[in-house]
C-alpha positions in Angstrom: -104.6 54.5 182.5 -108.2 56.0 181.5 -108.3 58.5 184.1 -104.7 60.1 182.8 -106.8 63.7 181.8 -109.1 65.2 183.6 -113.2 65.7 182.6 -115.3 68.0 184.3 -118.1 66.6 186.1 -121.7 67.1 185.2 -122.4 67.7 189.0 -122.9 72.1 190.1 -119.7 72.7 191.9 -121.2 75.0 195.2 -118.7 76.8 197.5 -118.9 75.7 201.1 -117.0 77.0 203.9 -114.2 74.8 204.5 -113.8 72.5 207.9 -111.9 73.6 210.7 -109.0 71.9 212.0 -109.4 69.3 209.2 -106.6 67.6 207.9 -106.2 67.7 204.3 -107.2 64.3 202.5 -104.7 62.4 200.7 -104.8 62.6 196.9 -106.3 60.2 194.8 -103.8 58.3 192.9 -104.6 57.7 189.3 -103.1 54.1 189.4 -105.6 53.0 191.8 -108.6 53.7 188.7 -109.8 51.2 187.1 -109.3 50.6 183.1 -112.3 50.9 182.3 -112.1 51.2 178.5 -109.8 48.4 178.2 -111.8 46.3 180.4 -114.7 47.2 177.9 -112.9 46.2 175.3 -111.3 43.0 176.2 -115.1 41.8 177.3 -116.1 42.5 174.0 -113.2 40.0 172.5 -114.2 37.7 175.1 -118.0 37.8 174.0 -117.3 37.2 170.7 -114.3 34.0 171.7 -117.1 32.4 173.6 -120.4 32.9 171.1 -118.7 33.6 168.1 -115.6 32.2 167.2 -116.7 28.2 167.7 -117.1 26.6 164.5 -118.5 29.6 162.7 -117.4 29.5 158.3 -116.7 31.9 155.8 -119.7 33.4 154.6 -120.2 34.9 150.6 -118.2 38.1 151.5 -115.3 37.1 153.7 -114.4 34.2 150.8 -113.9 37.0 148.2 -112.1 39.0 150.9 -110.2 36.2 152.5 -109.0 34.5 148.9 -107.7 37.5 147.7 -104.7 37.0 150.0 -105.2 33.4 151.0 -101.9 30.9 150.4 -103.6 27.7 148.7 -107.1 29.1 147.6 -107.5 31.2 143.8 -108.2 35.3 144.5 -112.1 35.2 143.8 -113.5 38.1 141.6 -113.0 41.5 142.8 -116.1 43.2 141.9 -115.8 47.3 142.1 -117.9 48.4 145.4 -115.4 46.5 147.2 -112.0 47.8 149.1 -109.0 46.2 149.9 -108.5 47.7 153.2 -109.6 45.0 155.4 -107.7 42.2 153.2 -104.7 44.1 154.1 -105.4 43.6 158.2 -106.2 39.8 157.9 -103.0 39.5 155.4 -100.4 38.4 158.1 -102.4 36.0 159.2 -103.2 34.1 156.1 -99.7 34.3 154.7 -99.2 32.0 158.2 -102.1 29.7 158.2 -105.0 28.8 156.1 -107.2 28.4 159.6 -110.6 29.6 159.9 -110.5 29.3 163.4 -107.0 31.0 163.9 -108.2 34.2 161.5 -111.6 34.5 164.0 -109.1 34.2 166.8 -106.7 37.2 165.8 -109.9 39.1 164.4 -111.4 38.8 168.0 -108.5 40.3 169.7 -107.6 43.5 167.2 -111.7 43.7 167.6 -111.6 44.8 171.6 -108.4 46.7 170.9 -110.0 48.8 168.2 -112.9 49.7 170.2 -110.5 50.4 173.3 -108.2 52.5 170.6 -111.5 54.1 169.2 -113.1 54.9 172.7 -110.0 56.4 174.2 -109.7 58.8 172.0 -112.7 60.1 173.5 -111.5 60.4 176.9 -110.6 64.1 177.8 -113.8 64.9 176.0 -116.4 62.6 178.3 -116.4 61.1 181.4 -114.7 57.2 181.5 -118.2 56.0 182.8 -120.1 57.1 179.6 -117.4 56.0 177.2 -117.8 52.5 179.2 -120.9 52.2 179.0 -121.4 53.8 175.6 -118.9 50.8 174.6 -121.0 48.4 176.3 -124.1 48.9 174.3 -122.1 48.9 171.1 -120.3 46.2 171.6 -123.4 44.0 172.6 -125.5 44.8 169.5 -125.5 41.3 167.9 -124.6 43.5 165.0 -121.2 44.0 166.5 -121.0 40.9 168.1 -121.6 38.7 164.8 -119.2 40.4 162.2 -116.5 41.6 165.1 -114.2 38.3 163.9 -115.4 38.5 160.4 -112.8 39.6 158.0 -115.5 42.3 156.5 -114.8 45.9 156.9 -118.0 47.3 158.6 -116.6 47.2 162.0 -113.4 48.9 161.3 -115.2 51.7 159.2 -117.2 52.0 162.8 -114.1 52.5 164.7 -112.1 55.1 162.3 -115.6 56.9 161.5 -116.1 57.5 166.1 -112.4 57.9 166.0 -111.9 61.1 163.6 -115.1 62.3 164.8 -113.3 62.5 168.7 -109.9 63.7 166.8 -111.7 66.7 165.5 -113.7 67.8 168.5 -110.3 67.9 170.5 -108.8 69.4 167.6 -111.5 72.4 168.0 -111.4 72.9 171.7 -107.8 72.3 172.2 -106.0 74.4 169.4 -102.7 72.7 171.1 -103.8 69.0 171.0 -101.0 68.0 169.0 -102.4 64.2 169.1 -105.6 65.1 167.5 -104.0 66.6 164.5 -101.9 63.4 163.9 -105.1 61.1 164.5 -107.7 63.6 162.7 -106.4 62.1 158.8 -105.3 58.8 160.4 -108.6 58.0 161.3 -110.4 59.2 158.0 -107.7 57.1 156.0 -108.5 54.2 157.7 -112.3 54.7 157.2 -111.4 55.2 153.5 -109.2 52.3 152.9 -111.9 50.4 154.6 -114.6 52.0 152.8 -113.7 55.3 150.6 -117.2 56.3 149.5 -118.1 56.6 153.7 -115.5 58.3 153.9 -116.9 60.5 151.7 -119.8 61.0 154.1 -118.1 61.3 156.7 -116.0 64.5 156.4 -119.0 66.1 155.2 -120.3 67.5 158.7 -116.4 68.0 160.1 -116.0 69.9 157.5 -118.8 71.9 157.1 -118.3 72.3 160.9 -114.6 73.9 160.8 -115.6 76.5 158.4 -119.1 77.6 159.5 -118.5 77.7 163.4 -116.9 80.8 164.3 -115.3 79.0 167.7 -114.2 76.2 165.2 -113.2 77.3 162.5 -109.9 76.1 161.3 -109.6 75.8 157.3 -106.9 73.4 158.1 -108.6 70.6 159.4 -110.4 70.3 156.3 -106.8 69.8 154.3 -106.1 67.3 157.1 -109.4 65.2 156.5 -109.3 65.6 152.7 -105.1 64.8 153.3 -106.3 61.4 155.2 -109.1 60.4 152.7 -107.3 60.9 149.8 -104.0 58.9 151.2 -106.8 56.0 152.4 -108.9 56.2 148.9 -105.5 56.0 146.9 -105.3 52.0 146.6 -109.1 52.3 145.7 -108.5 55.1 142.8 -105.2 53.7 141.3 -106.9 50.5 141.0 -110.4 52.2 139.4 -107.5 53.2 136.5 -106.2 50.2 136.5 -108.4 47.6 135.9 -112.0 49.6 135.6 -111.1 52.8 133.2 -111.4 55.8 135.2 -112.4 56.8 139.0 -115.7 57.4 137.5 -116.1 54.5 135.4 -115.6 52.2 138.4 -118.6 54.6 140.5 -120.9 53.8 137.8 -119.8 50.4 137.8 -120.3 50.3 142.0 -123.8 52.1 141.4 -124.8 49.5 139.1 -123.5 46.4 141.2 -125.9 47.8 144.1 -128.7 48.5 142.4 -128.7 51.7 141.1 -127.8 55.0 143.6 -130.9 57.2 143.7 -133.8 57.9 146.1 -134.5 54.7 147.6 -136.3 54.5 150.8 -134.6 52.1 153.2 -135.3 52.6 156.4 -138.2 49.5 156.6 -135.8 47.5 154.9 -133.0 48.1 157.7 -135.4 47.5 160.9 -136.9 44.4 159.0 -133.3 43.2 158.6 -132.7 43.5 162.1 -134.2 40.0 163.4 -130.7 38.4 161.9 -130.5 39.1 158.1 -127.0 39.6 157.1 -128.6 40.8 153.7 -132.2 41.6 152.7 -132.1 42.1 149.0 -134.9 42.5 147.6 -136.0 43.1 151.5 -139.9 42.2 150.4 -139.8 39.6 153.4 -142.3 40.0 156.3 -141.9 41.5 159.3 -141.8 38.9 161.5 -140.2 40.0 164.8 -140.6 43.4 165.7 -139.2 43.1 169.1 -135.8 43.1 167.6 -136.2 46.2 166.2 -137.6 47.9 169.4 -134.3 49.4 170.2 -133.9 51.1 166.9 -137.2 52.9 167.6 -136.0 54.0 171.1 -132.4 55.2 169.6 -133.6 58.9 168.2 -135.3 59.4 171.6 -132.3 58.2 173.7 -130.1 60.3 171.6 -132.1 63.3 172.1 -132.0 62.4 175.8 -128.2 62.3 175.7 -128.4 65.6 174.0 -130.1 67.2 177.3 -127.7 65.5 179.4 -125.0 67.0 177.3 -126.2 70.6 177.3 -126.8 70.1 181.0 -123.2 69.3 181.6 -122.1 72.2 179.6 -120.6 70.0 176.5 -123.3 70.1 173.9 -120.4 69.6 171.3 -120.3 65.7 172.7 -123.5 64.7 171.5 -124.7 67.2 168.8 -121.2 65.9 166.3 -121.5 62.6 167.1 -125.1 62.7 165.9 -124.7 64.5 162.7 -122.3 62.5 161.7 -123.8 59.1 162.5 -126.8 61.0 160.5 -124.7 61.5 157.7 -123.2 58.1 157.5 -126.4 57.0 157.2 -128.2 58.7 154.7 -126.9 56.3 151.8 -128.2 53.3 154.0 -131.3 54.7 155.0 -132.1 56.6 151.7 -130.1 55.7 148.7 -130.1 52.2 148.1 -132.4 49.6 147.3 -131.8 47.4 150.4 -130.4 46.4 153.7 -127.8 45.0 155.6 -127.4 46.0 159.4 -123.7 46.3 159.3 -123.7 49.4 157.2 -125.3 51.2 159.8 -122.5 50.3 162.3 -120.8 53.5 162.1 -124.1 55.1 163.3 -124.4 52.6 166.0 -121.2 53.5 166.8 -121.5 57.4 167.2 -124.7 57.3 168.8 -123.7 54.7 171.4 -122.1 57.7 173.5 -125.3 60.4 173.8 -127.0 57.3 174.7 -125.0 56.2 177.4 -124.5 59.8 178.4 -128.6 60.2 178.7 -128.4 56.8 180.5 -126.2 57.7 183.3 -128.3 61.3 184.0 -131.3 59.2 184.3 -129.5 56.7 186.7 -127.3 59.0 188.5 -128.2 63.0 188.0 -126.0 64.2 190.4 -123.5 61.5 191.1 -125.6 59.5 193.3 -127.8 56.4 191.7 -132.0 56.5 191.5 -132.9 53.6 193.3 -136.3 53.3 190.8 -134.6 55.0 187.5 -131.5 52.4 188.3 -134.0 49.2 188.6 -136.0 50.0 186.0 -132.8 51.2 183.2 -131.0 47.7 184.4 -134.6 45.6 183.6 -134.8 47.5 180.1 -131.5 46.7 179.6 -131.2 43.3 180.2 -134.6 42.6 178.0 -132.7 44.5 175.5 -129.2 42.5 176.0 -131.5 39.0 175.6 -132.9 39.8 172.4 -129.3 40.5 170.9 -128.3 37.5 172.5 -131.0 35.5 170.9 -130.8 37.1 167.4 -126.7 36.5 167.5 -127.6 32.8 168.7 -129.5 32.1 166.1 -127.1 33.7 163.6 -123.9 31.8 164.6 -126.1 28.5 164.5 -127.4 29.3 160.9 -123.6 29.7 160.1 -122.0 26.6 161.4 -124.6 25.0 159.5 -123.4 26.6 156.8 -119.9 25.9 157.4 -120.7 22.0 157.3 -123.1 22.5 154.0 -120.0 23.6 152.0 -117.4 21.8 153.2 -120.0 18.5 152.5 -120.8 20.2 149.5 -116.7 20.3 148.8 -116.1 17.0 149.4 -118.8 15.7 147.5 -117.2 17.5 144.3 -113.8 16.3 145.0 -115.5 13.0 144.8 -116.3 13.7 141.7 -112.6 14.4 140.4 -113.4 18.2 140.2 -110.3 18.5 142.8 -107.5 21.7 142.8 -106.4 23.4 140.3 -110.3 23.0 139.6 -113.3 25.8 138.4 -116.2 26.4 139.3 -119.2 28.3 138.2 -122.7 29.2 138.4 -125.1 29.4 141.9 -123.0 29.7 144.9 -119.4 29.0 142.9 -117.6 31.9 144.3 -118.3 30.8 148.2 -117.8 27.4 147.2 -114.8 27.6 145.2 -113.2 29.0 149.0 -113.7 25.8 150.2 -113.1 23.0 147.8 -109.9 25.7 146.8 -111.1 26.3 143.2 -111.1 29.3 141.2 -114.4 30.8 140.8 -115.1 32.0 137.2 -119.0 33.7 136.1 -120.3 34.1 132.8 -123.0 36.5 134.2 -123.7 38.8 136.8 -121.8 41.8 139.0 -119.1 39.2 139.1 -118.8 38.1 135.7 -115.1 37.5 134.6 -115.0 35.0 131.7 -116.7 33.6 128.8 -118.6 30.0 128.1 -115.9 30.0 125.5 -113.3 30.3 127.8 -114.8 28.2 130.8 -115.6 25.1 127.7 -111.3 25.8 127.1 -110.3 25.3 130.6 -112.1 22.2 130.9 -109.0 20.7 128.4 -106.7 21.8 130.9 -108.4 21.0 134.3 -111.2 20.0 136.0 -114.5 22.2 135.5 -118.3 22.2 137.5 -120.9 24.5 137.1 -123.6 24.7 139.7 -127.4 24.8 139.0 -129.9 25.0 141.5 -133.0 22.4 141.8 -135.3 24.9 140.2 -133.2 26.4 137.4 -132.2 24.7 133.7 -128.5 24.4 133.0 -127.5 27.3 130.0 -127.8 26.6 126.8 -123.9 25.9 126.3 -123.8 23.4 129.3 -126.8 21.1 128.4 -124.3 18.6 126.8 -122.4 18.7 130.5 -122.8 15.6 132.5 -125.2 16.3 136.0 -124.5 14.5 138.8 -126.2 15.3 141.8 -124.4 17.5 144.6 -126.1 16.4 147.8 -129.5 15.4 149.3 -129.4 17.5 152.5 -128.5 20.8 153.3 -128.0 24.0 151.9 -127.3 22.2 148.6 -130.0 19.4 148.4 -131.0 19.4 144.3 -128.4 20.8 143.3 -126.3 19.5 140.3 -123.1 19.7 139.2 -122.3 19.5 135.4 -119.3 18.2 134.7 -118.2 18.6 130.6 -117.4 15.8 128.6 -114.1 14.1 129.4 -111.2 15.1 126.6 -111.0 13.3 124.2 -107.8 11.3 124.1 -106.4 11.2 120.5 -106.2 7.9 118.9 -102.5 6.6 118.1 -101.0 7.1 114.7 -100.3 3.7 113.1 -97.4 3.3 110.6 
């Protein structure tokens, strides 16, 4: 149960004389609490089985992800930013089905166990009602919401990031907290077979924390947290040698694929994406709603709130980490790239999520008893704040399903064509594509460039080969010979042509 240690409250114990002739009361029994956290977290899987999960597709990402361990589709391209951590979670279930709908499914439910899992290892640090409601407001960000039963690795970078940062604050108060020290490089191997370079940014404050702060100081965490990031990073290194030349020939190579690492000012780029851009790159779009990014202006004020609260209750330690870490997982977000996508900030979301609530609850209730006026007008915020998510998630998971039935038209049109499995494809959109007609996806250009024309023109003697050109755009030199037949008039692929090369020749029989 949640309540199975003991927090102190954040009310001033007073000494009163005791009643006369009073008989003593009967002792709560823990069984009788409510589980909170796990209530938290299987709302959160319902949430996303009810607005989610429906008829939602693979987007660009998830095909590279999901094909690399798929049973009848070719492994896409595996460009070097990427990790395989999250193709390892999903690979049980694709070895047993090739069903969208049954990977959202078993995404959903390992979603609201991971933020129970993460959240609990909060709890003899705060009270059960700030780490419930801290996992409320995380959990409702259409952020969280949207890529919850998406095989990407955000979300699960999130939930190791709040998880070591909770394993190293009980490490520090509680020298005999035998859990924490088991869960401390658990947690930071997760994040960093996930993601290893946030791992990276991660440890940084921990770290810097164990050896600067005379109450905390403990040398030994640090070998624990470099233990669990270099046992999470290993795949990710091993591979770098295999297949890129060097650890540091596949960081340049990452560098390059995002735009170059370097001062970059991202911060407008991030609250622009917020109004339901899974990616803004180049982020040079109008701001257009700036209601949906009202929240992110309020987030450094309600963290400093739950800072006061914090300090109040005599636990500073509970707000002041979790914000310096979700700072430093954010600086390459905010400041080092060239662009945005909301779910890299998750981590941050994640951390902050619990001063929040904590400032939340000393607003509503400062000494166990609820504000009438603070309670009416935190619950009206709240819900505004709750329906713009709603709407932003709404009109994300529409946008997908449309997208779903775009591809899978755009599928069947090329199988229609003959360009049917084993088959190629290349050019605009071939990688997310090939995931649904089941092709292999093969580029001649770009981060995930991985063959030749010579070699595409080679396999089209062997099987059947399409490269996609946008309405606006010229075929390539090399293809202008290729037959183009047009892909589809509506959709996401109206104009677009498919080149087809030249049938074989077949060769003419020998007469004697």
């Amino acid at each position: 149960m949640e309540e199975s240690r003991s927090v102190p409250d954040d009310r001033t114990v007073r000494t009163a004389p005791a009643p006369a002739a009073r008989p003593p009361a009967a002792p709560r029994s823990p069984a009788r609490a409510l589980p909170w956290l796990a209530l938290t977290g299987a709302v959160f899987t319902l949430l996303q089985l009810v607005l989610v999960v429906p008829g939602t597709g693979l987007g660009w990402d998830e095909t590279v992800y999901v094909s690399q361990v798929a049973r009848d589709v070719p492994a896409a391209f595996f460009s070097a930013p990427r990790a395989r951590g999250i193709t390892y979670l999903i690979a049980p279930v694709t070895a047993l089905t090739s069903s969208t709908t049954a990977l959202r499914l078993t995404l959903a439910v390992l979603a609201g166990v991971g933020l129970w899992a993460a959240l609990r290892v909060w709890r003899p640090l705060l009270p059960t009602r700030v780490l419930a409601l801290g996992g409320a407001l995380f959990a409702t960000l259409w952020i969280t919401l949207y890529y919850g039963p998406q095989a990407m690795p955000n979300l699960w970078t999130a939930y190791g990031v709040l998880a070591a940062t909770g394993f190293f604050l009980r490490a520090v108060q509680d020298r005999t907290d035998r859990r924490a020290l088991v869960g401390l490089p658990v947690a930071v191997a997760v994040v960093a077979l996930m993601r290893p370079p946030d791992a990276g940014w991660l440890v940084l404050v921990p770290a810097a924390a164990a050896l600067a702060v005379p109450r905390w100081r403990r040398p030994a965490l640090v070998l624990l947290m470099a233990g669990g990031l270099l046992l999470g990073a290993a795949d990710w290194v091993v591979e770098a040698y295999t297949r890129y030349g060097g650890l540091l020939a596949r960081l340049d190579r990452a560098a390059e694929i995002q735009g170059g690492i370097g001062w970059h000012l991202a911060v407008d780029d991030q609250i622009r994406s917020l109004d339901g851009r899974g990616l803004c790159r180049p982020c040079d779009v109008p701001w257009t709603h700036p209601v949906t990014a009202v929240w992110f202006f309020a987030l450094p004020l309600l963290t400093a709130l739950g800072v006061r609260a914090a300090v109040r209750a005599r636990r500073p330690a509970t707000a002041l980490l979790p914000a310096a870490v979700a700072l430093a997982t954010a600086v390459p977000y905010l400041f080092l790239i060239d662009y945005a996508a909301p779910r890299f900030l998750l981590p941050a979301y994640a951390l902050l999520a619990l001063p929040v609530a904590d400032g939340l609850w000393r607003l509503a209730a400062p000494g166990g008893r609820f504000r009438p006026r603070a309670t009416a007008l935190l619950a009206a915020a709240l819900a505004a704040h709750l329906a713009v998510q709603l709407a932003v998630l709404t009109g994300n998971t529409a946008r997908n399903r449309h997208m779903r039935q775009d591809f899978t038209a755009a599928a069947g049109a090329l199988h229609a064509m003959g360009v049917r499995p084993p088959c190629v494809l290349s050019g605009d959109h071939a990688v997310q594509l090939a995931y649904y007609a089941g092709c292999a996806s093969r580029q001649t250009a770009g981060p995930d460039a991985g063959t030749t024309w010579r070699e595409l023109t080679a396999e089209a003697a062997h099987r059947p080969v399409a490269l996609l050109v946008p309405p606006s755009a010229a075929p390539p030199a090399a293809a202008r010979g290729w037959r183009p037949v047009t892909l589809a008039d509506t959709g996401s692929f109206r104009g677009y042509r498919a080149y087809l090369p030249p049938a074989p020749r077949t060769p003419a029989p020998t007469t004697r």
